[in-house]
N, C-alpha and C positions, 0 to 999 in steps of 0.2 A: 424430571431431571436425570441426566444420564449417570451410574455410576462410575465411569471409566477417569481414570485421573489422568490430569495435562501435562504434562513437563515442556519446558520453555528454557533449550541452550539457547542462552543468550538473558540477560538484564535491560536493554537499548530502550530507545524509546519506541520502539514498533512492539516489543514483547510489552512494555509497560500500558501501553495503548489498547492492545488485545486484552490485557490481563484485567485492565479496568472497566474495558465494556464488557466483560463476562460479571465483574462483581458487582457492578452499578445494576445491572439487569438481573444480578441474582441467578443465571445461568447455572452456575457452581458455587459453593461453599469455596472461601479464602483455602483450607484445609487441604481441597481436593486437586492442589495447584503445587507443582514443584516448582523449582528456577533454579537452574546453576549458572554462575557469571564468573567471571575472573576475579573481577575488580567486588571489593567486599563494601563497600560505600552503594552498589548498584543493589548486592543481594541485602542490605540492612534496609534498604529503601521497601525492599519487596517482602521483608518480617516486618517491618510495622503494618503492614495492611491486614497479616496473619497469615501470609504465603509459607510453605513449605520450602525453605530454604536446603539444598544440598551442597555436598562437598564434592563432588564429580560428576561429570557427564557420565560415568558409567555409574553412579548408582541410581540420576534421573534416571537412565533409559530402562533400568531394572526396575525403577515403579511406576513408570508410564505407562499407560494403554494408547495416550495421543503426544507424539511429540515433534515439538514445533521446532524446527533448526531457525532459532532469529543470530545466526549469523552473516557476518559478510561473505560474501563468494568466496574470497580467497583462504578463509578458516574452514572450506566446507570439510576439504579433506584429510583435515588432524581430527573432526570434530567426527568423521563416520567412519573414520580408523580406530577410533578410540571407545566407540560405541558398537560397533559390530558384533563384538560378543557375548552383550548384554539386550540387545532388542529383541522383543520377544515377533516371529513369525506374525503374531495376529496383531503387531500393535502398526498405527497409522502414522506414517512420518510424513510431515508437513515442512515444506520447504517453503521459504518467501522471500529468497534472494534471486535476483537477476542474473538470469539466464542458466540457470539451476535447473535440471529438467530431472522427471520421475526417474527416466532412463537412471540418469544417472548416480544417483540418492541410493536407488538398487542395487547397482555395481558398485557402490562403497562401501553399503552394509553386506555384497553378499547373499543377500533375501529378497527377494518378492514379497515386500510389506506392501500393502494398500496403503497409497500415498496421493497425496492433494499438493498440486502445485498451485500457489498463490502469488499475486501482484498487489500486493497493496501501496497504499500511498502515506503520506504523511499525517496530513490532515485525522487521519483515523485518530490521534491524538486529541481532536476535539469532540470526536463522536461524527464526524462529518467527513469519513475514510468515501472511498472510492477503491474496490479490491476485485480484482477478476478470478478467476480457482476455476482450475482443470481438475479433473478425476480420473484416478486410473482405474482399468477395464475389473478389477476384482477388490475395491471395497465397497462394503456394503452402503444400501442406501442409508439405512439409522447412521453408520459411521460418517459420511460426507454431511449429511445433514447438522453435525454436531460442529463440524469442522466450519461451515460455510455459516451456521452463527454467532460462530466468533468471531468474522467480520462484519456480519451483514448489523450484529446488534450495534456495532459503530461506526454506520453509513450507509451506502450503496455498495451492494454486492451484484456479480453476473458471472455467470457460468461458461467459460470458453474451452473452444477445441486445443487439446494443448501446442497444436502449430500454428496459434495465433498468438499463444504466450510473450514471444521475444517482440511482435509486433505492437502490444497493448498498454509495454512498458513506455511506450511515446504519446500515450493515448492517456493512459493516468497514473503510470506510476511516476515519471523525471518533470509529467506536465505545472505541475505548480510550478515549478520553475522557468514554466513561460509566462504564467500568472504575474509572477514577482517582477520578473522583467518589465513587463509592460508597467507593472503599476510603479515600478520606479524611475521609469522614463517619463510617467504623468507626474508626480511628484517631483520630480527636476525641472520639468518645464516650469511647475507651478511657481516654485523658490526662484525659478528665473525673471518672476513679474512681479515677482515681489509676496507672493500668496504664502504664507506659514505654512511650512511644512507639514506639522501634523493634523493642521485643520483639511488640506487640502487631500490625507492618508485616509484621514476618517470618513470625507464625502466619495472617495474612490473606492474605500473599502464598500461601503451603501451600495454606490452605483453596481460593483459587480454583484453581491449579491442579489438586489432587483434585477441585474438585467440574467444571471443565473433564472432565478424565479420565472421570469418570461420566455428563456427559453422550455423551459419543465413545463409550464402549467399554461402557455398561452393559446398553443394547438399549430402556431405560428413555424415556420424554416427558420433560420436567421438570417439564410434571403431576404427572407418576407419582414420579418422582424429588422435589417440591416435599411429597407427600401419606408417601413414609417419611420425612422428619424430623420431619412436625409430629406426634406425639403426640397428642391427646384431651386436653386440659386440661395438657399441658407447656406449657413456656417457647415454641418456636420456634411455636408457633400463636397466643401470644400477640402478638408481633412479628409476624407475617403480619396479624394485626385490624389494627394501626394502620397499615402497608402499603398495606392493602386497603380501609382507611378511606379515607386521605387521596389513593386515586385512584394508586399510584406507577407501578401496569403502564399506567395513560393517559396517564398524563408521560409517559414514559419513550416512547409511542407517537406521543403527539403532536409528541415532542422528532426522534426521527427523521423526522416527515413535515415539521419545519420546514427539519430537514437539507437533506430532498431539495428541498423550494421554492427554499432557495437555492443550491441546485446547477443548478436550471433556471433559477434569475436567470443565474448565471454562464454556463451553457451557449455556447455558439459551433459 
């Protein structure tokens, strides 16, 4: 276990997500964990667990060796004004807001810290994240490695070039929110035949899961996978024509490349 301590601007629930798969897996001591938040209901949430609660972003960034900006993009730059002359040269700043680049993070503090950019997703909330993390050219291996399991202990982790970054957020960071969509469009039909809503939430939550599962472990495309369900004149080829009519795999492609455009609006 490494001794370098965490600081975490920001309380939200993506710092509280990181904060719990580092304690449930015992990565760090409660102790070796800062948090400064605004809102004092967020940091009292983060002392009962036995987090080190601070009164400033400049006195975290004076006891940090790793620090995680869990702010929004547009707090980034009150948040690396304010900490500038408090970061210590060797310490690693960890961004995981969208379109937030290394570049950038640098020219706020100032420094050439060794810095990880990160995409995570929601779901890391349950242990079941999905997070991409780029590396810049001069932190050490030990330091990225400490960084990337503190996602990876709560989900799937993968390692991208950081000019893939704005691209990846279409991929898994905004993506549950196509998840949700579709599953509330199945659930609407469902109440429209008369099917109980939440009986019908519960067999769609299953389905995706299994049909998750099959993609991961079958060996299967979802080509391949999409071609054993539809039958020759069953029902599920029938729902794929109207699908297929109405263009849904180009929505759905066009809706991510709108993703990333505005990822590269936002970019810095």
């Amino acid at each position: 276990m490494s001794e370098k301590r965490i600081g975490f601007v920001g309380a939200g629930n993506m710092a509280t997500a990181i904060v719990n798969g580092i304690l449930v897996n015992k990565a760090k001591e409660a102790g070796d964990i800062s948090v400064f938040d605004l809102d004092a209901a967020k940091l009292a949430l983060m002392s009962e667990k036995g987090i080190d609660t601070v009164n400033s972003c400049k006195e975290l960034a004076q006891k940090s060796d790793i620090i995680v900006l869990a702010v929004k993009p547009q707090n980034y730059d009150e948040v690396l004004a304010d900490i500038k002359d408090e970061v210590k040269e060797t310490a690693v700043v960890v961004t995981i807001a969208a379109g937030i680049s290394i570049e950038y993070v640098r020219k706020g503090l100032g420094k050439n810290c060794p810095a990880v950019r990160v995409m995570p997703n929601t779901p890391l909330l349950l242990g079941k994240g999905a997070s991409a993390l780029c590396r810049s050219e001069n932190i050490s291996d030990e330091d990225f490695q400490e960084v990337y399991n503190m996602f990876a202990l709560s989900g799937e982790a993968a390692i991208l070039p950081e000019e893939q970054m704005n691209a990846i957020i279409a991929v898994n960071g905004s993506s549950p929110a196509y998840v949700y969509l579709f599953a509330k469009a199945m659930v609407d039909y469902a109440v429209s035949v008369g099917i109980d809503g939440k009986t019908a939430l519960s067999l769609i939550c299953k389905t995706f899961e299994g049909s998750a599962e099959m993609l991961r472990s079958s060996g299967d495309t979802p080509e391949v996978l999409i071609e054993k369900v539809s039958s020759k004149g069953g029902t599920t080829i029938e729902a794929l024509k109207v699908l297929n009519a109405r263009e849904v795999p180009k929505a759905i492609i066009d809706a991510m490349a709108a993703c990333t455009a505005r990822a590269e609006e936002l970019g810095k």
